[in-house]
C-alpha positions, 0 to 999 in steps of 0.5 A: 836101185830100181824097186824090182831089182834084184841080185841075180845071180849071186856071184856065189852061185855060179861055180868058178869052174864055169868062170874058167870054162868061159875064159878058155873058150874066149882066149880060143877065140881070140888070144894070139898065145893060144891061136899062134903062140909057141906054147900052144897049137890051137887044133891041140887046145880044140881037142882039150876044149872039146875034152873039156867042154863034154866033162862039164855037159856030163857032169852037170847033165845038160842033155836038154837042147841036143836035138836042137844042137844036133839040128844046128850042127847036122845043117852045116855038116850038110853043106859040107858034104854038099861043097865036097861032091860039088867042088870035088875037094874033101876039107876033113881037117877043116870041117872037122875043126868046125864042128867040134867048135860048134861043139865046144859052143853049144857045150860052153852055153848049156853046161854053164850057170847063167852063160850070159851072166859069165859070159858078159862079167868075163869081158868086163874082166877082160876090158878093165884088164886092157884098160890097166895094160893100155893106160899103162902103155901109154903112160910109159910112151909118153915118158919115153919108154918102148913099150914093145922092146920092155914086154919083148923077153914076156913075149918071147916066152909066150911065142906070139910075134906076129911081125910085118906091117902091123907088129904085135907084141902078146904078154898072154894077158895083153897084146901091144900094137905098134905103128900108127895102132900104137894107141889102140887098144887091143885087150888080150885079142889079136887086134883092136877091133877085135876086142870092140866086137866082142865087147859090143856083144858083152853090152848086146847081152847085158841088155837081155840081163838088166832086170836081173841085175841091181842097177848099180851093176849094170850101169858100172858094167856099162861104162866099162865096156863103153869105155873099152870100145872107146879105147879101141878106135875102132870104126866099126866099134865106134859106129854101133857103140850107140846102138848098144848103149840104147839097148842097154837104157831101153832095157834097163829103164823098162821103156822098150815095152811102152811104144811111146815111151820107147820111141821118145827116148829113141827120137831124144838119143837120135837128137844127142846122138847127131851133134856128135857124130857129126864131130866124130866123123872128122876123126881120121879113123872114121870119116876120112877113113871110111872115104878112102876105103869106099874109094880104094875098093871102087877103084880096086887100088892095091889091097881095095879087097882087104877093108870092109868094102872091098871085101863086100865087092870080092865076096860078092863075086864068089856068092853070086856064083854059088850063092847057096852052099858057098865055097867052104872054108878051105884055102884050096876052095873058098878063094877059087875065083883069085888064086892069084892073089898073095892076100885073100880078103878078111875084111868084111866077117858077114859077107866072108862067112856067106862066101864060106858057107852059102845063104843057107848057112848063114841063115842057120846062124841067123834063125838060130839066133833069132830063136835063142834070143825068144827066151832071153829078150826082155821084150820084141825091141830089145830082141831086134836091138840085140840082134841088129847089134850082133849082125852088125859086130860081124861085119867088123872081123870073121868071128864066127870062126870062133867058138864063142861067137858060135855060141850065140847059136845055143842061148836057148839052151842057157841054163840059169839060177833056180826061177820057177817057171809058173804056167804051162805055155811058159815051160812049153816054149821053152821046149818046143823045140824039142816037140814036147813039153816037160811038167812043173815037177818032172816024175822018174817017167818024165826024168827018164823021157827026157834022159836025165840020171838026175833032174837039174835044180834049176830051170831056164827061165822065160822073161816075165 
């Protein structure tokens, strides 16, 4: 254990209705039984999220930050009503849905204690769950066993079989793929590159929690998630895999605030790192793969506009015509230019998500980000690192139509366990975004200014 670690926070500490709160919030973001299953219709479960999520802010009076979550939201529901007058189509369903997933976002971040904290144990619960389910799976393929016919009667309850090419089976707690993906490792998501995208994320933010955790649990937590990326079989999780365990090692080891430090490991990784992924580049799911997507989508071959590149080169189409404010995210709108098409693109999450939104919108994800990520980065390096690793996850799927992922909007607003902020420029950056400062010890003025009924016990904190 390092000489400056320290238990943070104790698991006591953080409420289980915070844990639940999370664990909701990510199943909507993901789980084929609460996006498509018979029991529950997802635009019902928005509305009980979005219950939910306003209960939890009232009841722990988490008010600071909503000029900041007003700014964000109020910028996309500019480029809505921009998109509306200019392409002649009102989406009220659809823009509507998104805000209140914003909503739900920004209330997951601000009403829960330590939310990377919750949010990164959440999927390390999530990844060992689908390790358990895989290994499993696996084992009873290898005796003779259909796996997919013996979870077919959970299935069945659940209502969550999306049939065709790529047939899935969800038993709530896991979904099982069949085919070619049979191996691949999905955890309770709707595909397995799903569940690595967030995963990286989880290790992106655990590298912003290093120094408050004992080191025994981030390492333990660090080989789970690696573990479950590796299970996937992921391309795209396999390719920025490195990159987030070097976030993780460089904040953990405290290198990342000695430039030369820093750089020798990065340049000593980078020398361990080539051997094998020259070795990895043979594995079918990357280098053989990656060729034939890049050839399909430069030759516009049958389906070129459903992988990674493809989509680049069909999104690309529709950025260079309305680059600013984008199509929206109506089906009526935002495949305009291809309506002849029987399967629209969704490969490629951060070039879909431009063609959606425009350059502005983006670049509202993007400095939100950047902003949020001031007060929890251990150090410049690592917020560069985090950031990188988040963009790059984006390119995998189309998580930013889900509330978890939003969320990354708000991690300025996260609230933590009580640590004393000790000087007034360290309380001012915290709040700067608002256009005022609050003092060390807040007056009834200074409750009433900043429109608390009763001050919090806790405070976020700025990295020391």
């Amino acid at each position: 254990m390092g000489a400056k670690a320290v238990k943070y926070p104790r698991a006591d500490h953080v409420p289980s209705i915070d844990y639940a709160f999370t664990l909701l919030v990510i199943c909507v973001s993901g789980n084929i039984a609460f996006t498509t299953g018979a029991w529950f219709r997802q635009e019902i479960l928005l509305i009980l999220s979005l219950v939910f999520a306003l209960y939890r802010v009232k009841a722990t009076h988490s008010y600071i930050g909503v000029p900041f979550v007003i700014g964000v939201i109020g910028c996309y529901i500019f480029i809505s009503i921009w998109q509306s007058v200019s392409l002649g189509h009102l989406a009220i369903i659809t823009i509507t849905g998104f805000v209140v997933k914003l909503i739900i976002a920004a209330a997951v971040v601000s009403a829960t204690k330590s939310f990377r904290y919750v949010f990164v144990r959440s999927m390390v619960w999530i990844a060992s769950m689908g390790l358990i389910f895989h290994t499993m799976s696996i084992g009873a393929t290898l005796v003779g066993v259909d796996v997919l016919e013996a979870a077919r009667p959970v299935a069945d309850i659940v209502g969550a079989q999306p049939e065709g090419v790529n047939e899935r089976v969800n038993i709530l707690f896991h979904t099982f793929m069949s085919g070619e993906h049979a191996f691949r490792n999905a955890g309770l998501f709707w595909e397995p590159g799903a569940l690595a995208g967030y995963i990286l994320a989880a290790l992106a933010i655990l590298s912003t929690l290093t120094r408050q955790l004992e080191e025994t649990v981030v390492r333990r937590w660090r080989n789970l998630l690696a573990i479950g990326v590796l299970s996937t079989l992921s391309t795209t999780g396999y390719i920025i895999l490195p990159l987030a365990l070097l976030a993780v090692q460089l904040s953990k080891t405290g290198i990342d605030r000695d430039p030369i430090g820093g750089a020798l490991l990065i340049i000593s990784s980078i020398i361990l790192i080539l051997p094998v992924g020259f070795y990895a580049w043979e594995l079918d799911f990357l280098g053989p793969k990656i060729l034939e997507l890049y050839t399909r989508a430069i030759n516009e071959e049958p389906g070129w506009h459903l992988s990674r590149f493809g989509s680049i080169i069909f999104d690309w189409q529709y950025i260079q015509t309305r680059p600013l404010f984008g199509w929206g995210q109506s089906l009526a709108t935002q495949f305009a230019l291809h309506p002849y098409l029987d399967r629209y693109a969704l490969g490629n999450g951060l070039t879909g998500f431009v063609r959606q939104m425009g350059l502005v919108g983006i670049s509202t994800f993007l400095f939100a980000l950047w902003h949020g990520l001031r007060f929890i980065a251990t150090s410049g390096l690592n917020r560069f690192l985090v950031f990188a690793i988040i963009v790059a996850v984006l390119n995998g799927q189309y998580f930013l139509g889900y509330p978890i992922f939003l969320a990354f909007h708000f991690l300025s607003l996260e609230k933590v366990t009580p640590n004393r902020i000790h000087d007034q420029k360290r309380r001012n950056a915290l709040f700067r975004h608002m256009g005022r400062s609050m003092p060390l010890r807040p007056n009834a003025s200074a409750k009433k200014t900043f429109g608390l009924r009763s001050l919090p016990k806790e405070y976020r904190s700025y990295p020391r």
